[in-house]
GUKOLDREN-96345 format. One record per residue (C-alpha): z, x, y; residue in one letter. Coordinates in Angstrom, 3 decimals. Each point is the difference from the previous one (the first is absolute). Example, Ala and Ser with C-alpha at 12.3 -4.5 7.8 and 13.67 -1.06 7.14 Angstrom:
2
<c3->7.800	c1->12.300	c2->-4.500	residuo->A>
<c3->-0.660	c1->1.370	c2->3.440	residuo->S>
This chain:
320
<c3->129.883	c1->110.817	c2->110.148	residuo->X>
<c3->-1.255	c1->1.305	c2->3.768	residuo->X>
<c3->-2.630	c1->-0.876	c2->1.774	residuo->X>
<c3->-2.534	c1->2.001	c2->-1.935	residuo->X>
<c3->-2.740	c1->-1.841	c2->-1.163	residuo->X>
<c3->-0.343	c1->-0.958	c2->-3.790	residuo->X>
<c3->-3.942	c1->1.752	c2->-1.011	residuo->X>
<c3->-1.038	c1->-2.791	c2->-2.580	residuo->X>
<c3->-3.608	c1->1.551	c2->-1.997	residuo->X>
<c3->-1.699	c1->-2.317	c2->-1.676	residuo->X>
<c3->0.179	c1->-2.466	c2->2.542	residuo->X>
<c3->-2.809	c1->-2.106	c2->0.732	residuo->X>
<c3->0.291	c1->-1.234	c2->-4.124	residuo->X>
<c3->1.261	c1->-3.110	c2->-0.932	residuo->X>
<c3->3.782	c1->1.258	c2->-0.885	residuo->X>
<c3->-0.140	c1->2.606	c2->2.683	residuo->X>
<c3->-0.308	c1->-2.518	c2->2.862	residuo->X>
<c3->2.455	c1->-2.049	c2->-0.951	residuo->X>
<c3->2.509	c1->2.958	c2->-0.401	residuo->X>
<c3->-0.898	c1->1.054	c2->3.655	residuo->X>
<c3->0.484	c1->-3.966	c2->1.097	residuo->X>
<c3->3.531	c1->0.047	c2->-1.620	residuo->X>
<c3->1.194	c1->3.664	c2->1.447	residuo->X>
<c3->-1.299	c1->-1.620	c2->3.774	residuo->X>
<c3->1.770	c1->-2.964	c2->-0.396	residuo->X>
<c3->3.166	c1->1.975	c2->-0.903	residuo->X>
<c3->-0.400	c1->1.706	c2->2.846	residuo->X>
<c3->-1.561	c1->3.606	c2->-0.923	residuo->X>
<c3->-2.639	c1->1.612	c2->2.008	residuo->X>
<c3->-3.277	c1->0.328	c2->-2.653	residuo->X>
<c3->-3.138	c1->2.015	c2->-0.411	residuo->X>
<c3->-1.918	c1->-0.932	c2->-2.286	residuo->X>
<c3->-3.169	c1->2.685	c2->-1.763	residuo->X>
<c3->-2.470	c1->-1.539	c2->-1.789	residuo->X>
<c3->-3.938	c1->-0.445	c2->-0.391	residuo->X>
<c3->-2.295	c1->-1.403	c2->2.576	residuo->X>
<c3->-1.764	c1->-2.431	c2->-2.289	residuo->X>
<c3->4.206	c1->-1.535	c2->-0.515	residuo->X>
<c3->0.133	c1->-0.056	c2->3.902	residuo->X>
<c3->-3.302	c1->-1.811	c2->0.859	residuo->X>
<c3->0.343	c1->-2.334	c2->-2.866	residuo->X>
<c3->2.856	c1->-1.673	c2->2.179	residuo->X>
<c3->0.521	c1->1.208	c2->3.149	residuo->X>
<c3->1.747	c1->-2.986	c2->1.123	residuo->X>
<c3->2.643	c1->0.249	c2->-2.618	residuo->X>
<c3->0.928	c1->3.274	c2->1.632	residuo->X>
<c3->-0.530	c1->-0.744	c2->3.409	residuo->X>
<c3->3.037	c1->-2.443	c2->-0.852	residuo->X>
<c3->1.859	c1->2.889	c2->-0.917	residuo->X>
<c3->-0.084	c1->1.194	c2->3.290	residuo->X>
<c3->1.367	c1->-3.028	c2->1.338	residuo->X>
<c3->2.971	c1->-0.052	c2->-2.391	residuo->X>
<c3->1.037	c1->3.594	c2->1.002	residuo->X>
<c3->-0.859	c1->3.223	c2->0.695	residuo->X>
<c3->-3.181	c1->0.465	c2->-2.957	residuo->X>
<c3->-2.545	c1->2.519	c2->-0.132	residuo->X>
<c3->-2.489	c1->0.057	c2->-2.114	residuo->X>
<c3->-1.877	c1->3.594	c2->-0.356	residuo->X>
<c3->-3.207	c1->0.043	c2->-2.391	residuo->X>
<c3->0.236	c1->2.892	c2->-2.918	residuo->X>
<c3->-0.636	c1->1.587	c2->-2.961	residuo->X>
<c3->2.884	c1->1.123	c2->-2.070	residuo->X>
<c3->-2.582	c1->2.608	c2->-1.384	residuo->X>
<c3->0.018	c1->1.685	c2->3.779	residuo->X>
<c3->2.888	c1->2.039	c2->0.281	residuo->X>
<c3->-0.578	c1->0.396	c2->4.356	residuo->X>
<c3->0.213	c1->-3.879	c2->0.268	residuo->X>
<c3->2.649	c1->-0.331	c2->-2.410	residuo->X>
<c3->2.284	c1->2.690	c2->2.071	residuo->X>
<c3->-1.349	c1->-1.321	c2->4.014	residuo->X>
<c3->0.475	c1->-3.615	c2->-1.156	residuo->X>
<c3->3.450	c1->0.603	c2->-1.652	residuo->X>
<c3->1.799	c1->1.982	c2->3.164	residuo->X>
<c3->3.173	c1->-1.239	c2->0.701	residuo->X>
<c3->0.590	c1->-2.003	c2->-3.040	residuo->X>
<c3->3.472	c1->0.410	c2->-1.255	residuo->X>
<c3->-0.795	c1->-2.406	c2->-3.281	residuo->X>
<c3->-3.370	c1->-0.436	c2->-1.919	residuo->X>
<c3->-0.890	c1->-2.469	c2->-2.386	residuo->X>
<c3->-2.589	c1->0.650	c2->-2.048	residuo->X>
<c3->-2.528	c1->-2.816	c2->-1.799	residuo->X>
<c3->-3.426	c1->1.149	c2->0.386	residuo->X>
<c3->-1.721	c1->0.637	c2->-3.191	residuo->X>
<c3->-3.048	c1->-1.334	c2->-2.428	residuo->X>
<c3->1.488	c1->-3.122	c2->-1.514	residuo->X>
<c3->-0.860	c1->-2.196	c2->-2.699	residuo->X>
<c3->-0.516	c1->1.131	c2->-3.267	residuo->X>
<c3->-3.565	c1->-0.805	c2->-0.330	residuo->X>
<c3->-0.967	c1->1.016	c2->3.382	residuo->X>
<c3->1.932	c1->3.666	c2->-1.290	residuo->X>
<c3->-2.077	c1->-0.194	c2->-3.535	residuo->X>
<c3->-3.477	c1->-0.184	c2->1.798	residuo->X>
<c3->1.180	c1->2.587	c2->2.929	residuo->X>
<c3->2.172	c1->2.635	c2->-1.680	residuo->X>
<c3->-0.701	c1->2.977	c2->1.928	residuo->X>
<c3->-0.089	c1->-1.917	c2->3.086	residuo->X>
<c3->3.663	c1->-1.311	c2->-1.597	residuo->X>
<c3->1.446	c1->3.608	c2->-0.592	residuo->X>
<c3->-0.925	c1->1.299	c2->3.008	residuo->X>
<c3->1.723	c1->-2.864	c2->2.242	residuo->X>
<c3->2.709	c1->-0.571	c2->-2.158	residuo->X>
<c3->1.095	c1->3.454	c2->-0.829	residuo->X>
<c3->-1.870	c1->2.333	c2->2.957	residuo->X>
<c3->0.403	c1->-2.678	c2->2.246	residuo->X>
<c3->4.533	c1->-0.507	c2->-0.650	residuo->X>
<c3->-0.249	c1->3.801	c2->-0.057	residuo->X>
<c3->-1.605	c1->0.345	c2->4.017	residuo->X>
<c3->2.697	c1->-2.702	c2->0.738	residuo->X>
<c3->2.607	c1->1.492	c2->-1.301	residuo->X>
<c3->-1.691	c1->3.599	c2->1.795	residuo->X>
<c3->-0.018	c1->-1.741	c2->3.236	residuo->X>
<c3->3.401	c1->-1.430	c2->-0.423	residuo->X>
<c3->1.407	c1->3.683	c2->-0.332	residuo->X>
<c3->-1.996	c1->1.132	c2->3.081	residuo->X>
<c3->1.611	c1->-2.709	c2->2.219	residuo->X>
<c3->3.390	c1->0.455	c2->-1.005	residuo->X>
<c3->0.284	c1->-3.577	c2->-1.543	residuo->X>
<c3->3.097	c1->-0.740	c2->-1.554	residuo->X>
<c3->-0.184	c1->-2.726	c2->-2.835	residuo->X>
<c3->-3.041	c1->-0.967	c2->-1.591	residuo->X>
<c3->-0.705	c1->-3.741	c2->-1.857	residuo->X>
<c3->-2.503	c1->0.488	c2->-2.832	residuo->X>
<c3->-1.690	c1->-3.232	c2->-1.366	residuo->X>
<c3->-0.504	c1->0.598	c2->-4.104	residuo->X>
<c3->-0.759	c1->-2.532	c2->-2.441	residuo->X>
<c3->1.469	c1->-1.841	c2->-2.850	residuo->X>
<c3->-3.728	c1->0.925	c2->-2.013	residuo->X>
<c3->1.618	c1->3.377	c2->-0.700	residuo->X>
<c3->2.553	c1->-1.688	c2->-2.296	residuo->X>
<c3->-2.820	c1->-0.907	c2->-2.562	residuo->X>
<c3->0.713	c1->-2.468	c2->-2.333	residuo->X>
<c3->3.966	c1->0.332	c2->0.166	residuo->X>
<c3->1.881	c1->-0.023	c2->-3.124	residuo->X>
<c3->2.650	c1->-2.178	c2->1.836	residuo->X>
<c3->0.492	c1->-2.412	c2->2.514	residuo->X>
<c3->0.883	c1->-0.054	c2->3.160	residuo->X>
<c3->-1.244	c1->3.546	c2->-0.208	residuo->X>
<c3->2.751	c1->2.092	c2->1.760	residuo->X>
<c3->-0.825	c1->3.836	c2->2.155	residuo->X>
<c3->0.452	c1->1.809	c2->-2.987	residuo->X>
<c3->-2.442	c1->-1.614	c2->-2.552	residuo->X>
<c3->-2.823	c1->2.461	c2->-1.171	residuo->X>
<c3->-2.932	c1->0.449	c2->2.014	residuo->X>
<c3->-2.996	c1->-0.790	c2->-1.198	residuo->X>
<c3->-3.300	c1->-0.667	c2->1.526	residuo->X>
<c3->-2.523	c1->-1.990	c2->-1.315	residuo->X>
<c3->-2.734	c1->0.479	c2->2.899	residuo->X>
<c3->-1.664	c1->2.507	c2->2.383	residuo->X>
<c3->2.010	c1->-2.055	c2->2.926	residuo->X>
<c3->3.482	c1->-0.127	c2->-1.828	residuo->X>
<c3->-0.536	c1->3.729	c2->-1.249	residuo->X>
<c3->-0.895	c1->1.050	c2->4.447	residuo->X>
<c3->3.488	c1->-2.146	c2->0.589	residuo->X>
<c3->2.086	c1->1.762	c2->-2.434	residuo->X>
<c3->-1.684	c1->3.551	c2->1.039	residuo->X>
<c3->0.629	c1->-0.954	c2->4.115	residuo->X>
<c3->3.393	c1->-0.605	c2->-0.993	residuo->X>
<c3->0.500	c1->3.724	c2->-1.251	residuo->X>
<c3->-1.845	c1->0.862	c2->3.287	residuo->X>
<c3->2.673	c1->-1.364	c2->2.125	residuo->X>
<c3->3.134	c1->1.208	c2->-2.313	residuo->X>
<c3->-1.859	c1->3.536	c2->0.047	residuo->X>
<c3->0.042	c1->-0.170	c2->3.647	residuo->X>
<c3->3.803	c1->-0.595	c2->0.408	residuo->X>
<c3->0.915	c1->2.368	c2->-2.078	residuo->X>
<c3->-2.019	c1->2.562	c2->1.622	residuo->X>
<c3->0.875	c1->-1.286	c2->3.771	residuo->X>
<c3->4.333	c1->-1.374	c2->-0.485	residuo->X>
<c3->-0.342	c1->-1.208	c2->3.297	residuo->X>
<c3->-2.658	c1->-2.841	c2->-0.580	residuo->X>
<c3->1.221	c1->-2.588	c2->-2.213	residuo->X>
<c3->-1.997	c1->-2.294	c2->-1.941	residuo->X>
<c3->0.638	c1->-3.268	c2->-1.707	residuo->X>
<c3->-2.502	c1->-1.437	c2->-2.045	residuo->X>
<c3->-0.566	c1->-4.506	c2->-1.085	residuo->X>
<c3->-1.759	c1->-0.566	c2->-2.859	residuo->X>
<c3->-0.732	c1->-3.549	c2->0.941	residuo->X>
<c3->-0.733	c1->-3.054	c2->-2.353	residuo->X>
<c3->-2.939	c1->-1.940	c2->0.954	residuo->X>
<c3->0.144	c1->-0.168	c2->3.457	residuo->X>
<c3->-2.148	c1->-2.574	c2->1.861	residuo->X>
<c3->-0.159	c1->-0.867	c2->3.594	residuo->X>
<c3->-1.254	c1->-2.546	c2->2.132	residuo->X>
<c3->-3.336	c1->0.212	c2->-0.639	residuo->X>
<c3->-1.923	c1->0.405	c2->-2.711	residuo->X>
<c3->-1.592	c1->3.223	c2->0.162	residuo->X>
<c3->1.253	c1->2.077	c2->-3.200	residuo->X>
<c3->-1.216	c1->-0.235	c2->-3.512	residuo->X>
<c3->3.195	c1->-1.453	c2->-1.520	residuo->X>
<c3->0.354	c1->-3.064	c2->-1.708	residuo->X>
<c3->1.099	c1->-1.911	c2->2.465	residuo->X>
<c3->-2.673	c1->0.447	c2->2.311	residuo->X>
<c3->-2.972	c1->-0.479	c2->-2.349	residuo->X>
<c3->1.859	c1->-3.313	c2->-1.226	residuo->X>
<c3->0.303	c1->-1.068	c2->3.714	residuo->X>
<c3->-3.592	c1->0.935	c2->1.312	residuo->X>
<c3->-1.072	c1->-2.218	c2->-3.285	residuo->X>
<c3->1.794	c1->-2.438	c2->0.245	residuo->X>
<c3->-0.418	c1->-0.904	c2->3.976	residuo->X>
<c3->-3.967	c1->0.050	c2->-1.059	residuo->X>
<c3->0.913	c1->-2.755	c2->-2.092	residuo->X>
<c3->-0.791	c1->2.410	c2->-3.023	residuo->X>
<c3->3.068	c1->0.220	c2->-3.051	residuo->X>
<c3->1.481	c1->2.980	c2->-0.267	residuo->X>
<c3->-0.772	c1->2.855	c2->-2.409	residuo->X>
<c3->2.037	c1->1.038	c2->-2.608	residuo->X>
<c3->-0.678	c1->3.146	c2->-1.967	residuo->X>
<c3->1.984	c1->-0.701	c2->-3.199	residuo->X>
<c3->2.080	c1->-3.072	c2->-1.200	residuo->X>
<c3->1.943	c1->0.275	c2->3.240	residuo->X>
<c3->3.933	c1->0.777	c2->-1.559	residuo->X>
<c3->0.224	c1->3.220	c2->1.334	residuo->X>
<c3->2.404	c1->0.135	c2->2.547	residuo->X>
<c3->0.457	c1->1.547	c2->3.602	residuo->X>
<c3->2.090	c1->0.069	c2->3.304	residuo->X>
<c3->-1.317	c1->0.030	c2->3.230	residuo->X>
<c3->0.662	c1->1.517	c2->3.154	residuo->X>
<c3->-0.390	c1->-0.979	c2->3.709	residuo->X>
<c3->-1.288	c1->2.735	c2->2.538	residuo->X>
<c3->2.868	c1->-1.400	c2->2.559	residuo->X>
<c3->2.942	c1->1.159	c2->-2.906	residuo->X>
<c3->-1.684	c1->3.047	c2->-0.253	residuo->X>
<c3->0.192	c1->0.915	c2->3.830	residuo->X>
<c3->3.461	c1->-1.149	c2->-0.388	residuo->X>
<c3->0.871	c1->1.944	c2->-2.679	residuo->X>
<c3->-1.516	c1->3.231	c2->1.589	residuo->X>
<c3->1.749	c1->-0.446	c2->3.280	residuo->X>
<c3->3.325	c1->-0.365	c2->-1.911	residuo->X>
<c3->-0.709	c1->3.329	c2->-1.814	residuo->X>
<c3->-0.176	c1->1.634	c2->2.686	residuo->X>
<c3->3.507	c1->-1.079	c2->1.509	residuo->X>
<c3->1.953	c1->1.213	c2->-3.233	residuo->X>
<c3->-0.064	c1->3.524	c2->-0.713	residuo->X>
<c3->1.038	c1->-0.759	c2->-4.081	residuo->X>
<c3->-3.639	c1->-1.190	c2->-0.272	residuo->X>
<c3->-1.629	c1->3.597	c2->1.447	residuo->X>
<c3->-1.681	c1->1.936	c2->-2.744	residuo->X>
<c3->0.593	c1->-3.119	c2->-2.628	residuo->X>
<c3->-2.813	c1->-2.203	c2->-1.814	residuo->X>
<c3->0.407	c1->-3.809	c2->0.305	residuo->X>
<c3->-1.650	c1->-3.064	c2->-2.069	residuo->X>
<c3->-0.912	c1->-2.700	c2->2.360	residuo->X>
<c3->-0.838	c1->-3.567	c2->-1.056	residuo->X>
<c3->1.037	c1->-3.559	c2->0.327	residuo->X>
<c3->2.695	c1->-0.726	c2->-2.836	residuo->X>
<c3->-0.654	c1->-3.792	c2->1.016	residuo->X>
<c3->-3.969	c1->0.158	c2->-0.091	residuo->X>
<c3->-0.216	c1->1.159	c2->-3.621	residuo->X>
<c3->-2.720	c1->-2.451	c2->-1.381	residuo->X>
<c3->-2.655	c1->-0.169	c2->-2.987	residuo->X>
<c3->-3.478	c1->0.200	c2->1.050	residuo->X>
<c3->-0.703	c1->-3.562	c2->-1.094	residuo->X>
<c3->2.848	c1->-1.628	c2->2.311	residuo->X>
<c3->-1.098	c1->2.078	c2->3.208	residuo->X>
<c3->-3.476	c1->-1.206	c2->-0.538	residuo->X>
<c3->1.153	c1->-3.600	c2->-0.232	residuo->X>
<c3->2.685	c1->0.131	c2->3.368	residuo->X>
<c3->-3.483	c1->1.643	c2->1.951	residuo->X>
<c3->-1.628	c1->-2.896	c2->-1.795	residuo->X>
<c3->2.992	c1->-2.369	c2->1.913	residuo->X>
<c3->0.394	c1->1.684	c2->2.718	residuo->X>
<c3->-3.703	c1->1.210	c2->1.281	residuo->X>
<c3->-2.382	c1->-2.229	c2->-2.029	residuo->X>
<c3->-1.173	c1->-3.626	c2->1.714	residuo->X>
<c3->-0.843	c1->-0.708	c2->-4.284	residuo->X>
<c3->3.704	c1->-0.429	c2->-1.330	residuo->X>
<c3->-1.730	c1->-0.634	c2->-3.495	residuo->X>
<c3->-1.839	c1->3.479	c2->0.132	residuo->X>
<c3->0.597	c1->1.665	c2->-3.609	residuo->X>
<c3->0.145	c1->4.158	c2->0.086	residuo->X>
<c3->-3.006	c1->1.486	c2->-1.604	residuo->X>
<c3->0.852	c1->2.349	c2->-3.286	residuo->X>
<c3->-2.094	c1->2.804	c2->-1.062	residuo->X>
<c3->0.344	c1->2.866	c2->-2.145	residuo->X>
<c3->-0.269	c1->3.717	c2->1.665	residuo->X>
<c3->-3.762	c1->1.456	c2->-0.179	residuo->X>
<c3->-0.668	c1->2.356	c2->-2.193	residuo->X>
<c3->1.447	c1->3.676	c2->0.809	residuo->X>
<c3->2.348	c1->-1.313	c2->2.188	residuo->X>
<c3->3.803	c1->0.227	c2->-0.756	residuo->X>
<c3->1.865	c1->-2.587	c2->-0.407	residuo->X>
<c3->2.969	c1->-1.586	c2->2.305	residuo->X>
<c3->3.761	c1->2.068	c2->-0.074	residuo->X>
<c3->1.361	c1->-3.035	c2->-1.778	residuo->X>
<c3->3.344	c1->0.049	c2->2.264	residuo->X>
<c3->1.200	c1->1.917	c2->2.712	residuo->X>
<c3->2.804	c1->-1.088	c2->2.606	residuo->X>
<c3->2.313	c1->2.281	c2->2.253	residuo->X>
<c3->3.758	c1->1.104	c2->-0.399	residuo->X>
<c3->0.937	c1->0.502	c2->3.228	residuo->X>
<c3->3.783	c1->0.761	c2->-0.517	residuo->X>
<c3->-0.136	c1->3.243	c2->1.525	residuo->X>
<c3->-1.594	c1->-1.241	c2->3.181	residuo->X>
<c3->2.508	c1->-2.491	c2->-0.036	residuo->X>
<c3->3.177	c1->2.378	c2->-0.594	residuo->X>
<c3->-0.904	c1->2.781	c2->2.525	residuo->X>
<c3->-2.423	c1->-1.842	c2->2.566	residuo->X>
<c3->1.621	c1->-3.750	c2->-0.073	residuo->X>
<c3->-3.766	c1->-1.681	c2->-0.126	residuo->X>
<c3->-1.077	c1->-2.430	c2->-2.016	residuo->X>
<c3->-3.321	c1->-1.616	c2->1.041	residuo->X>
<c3->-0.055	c1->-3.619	c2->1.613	residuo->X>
<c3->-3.058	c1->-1.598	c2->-0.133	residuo->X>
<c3->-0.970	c1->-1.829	c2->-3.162	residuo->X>
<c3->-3.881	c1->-1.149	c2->-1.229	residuo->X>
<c3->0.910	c1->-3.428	c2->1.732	residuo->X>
<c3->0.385	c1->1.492	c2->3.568	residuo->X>
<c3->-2.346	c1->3.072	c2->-0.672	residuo->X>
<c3->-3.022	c1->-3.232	c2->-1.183	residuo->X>
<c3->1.084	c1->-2.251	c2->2.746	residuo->X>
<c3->-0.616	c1->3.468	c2->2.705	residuo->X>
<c3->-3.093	c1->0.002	c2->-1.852	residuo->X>
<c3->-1.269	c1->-3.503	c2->-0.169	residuo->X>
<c3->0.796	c1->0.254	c2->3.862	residuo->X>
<c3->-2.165	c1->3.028	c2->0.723	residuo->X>
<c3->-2.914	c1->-1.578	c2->-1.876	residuo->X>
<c3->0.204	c1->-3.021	c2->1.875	residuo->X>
<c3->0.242	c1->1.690	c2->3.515	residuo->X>
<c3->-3.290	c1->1.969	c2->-0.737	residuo->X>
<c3->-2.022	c1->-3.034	c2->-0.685	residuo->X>
């Protein structure tokens, strides 16, 4: 890699700013694109940035093209995060999901083409998978979205193969991650809503009888795995699982190590409730094969839900 800076969208989220952490401490030159409201919710997060390396952080739309290309000059590699997440934040918002998810990867992608950028990391997700007929799911089980937000990730990804096809010389590699968390606890997974519970000295809430099974994924591993992508040309134009092997856990257990690990009421007992009415009911398993990424990228993430609680625990504790 030169000295060309990485353009990271989606920045100022939870996973994005951890991603931009990890390619600074590596060394890379980062600018980050994302929202105001992400900015000035933390400014001092990202005012550290600057102090790691060199960081930039210019506020966007992906839905404005202009930005998108003045913002993105001289990028040589873009990863791209921004989107509506969260499957019930999708299911009340589902134009406002299709247009950012699809519209949005497709002025990306425009603006990527328009400043000559060479490879292209696309952040999908495992909710395109459905409910997989086998686990780990590998790359080539069926797609099959169950939600407005999984159905947007599975049509962005066609955005970005569509694009490389049309334009050879801008390559695209696209992670479907697993349940990726970071160190704060600012998404709607699991995890978080467990966490933010838990350190109110409220038990956990689990939709179901808590068997179903996940793995999780920590923001740093992602930024990891991205930057390794783009140092092997095998992985350009390819489609790659990515989630922890060693953090596969049922829902029950991860609400009991938060519990451990976060709770000052070791005897706290996790709350079990049946879905409302209308609403579907939990993928019973799903956990990553990531033998591809393994075989052509050498990656295999590092941080388990030990180390990823712990950064956690630490965070929550620094912001009383």
């Amino acid at each position: 890699m030169t000295d060309d800076f990485i353009f990271v969208t989606g920045a100022g989220g939870a996973i994005g700013r951890i991603i931009a952490r990890t390619l600074l401490m590596r060394g890379h030159r980062v600018r980050g694109f994302g929202l105001g409201e992400q900015f000035y919710r933390s400014p001092e997060f990202f005012r550290a940035l600057e102090t790691i390396g060199d960081f930039k952080f210019e506020i966007g739309s992906i839905l404005d093209e202009y930005a998108l290309v003045q913002a993105m000059r001289g990028a040589r590699h873009v990863i791209h995060l921004a989107a509506i997440t969260g499957t019930r934040k999708a299911e009340a918002n589902r134009l406002r999901c299709f247009d950012i998810n699809v519209n949005g990867t497709q002025r990306v992608m425009a603006a990527c083409v328009a400043n000559g950028v060479e490879h292209v990391g696309n952040v999908s997700s495992s909710a395109i998978y459905g409910v997989p007929r086998v686990n780990p799911v590998p790359e080539t089980a069926d797609i099959q979205p169950r939600s407005s937000y999984a159905l947007t990730k599975a049509a962005a990804e066609e955005v970005v193969v569509a694009f490389s096809q049309a334009f050879p010389d801008l390559h695209a590699t696209t992670l479907r991650l697993f349940n990726a968390y970071s160190d704060s606890c600012a998404t709607d997974l699991v995890l978080d809503a467990f966490v933010l519970r838990v350190a109110k000295g409220l038990p956990p809430v689990i939709n179901g009888d808590g068997t179903q099974k996940r793995c999780f994924t920590h923001a740093e591993d992602v930024g990891e795995a991205i930057m390794r992508i783009f140092e092997v040309p095998a992985a350009r134009n390819q489609t790659y699982n990515l989630g922890n092997p060693d953090a596969i856990m049922r829902i029950v257990d991860l609400a009991e190590l938060v519990i451990e690990m976060i709770g000052t009421d070791k005897a706290m007992q996790p709350e079990f409730r049946e879905p409302p009415p209308g609403v579907a009911r939990e993928v019973p398993d799903i956990w990553a094969d990531i033998g591809r990424l393994e075989k052509d990228v050498g990656f295999r993430p590092r941080i388990g839900l030990p180390e990823g609680l712990e950064r956690i625990r630490r965070g929550l504790s620094e912001a009383k």
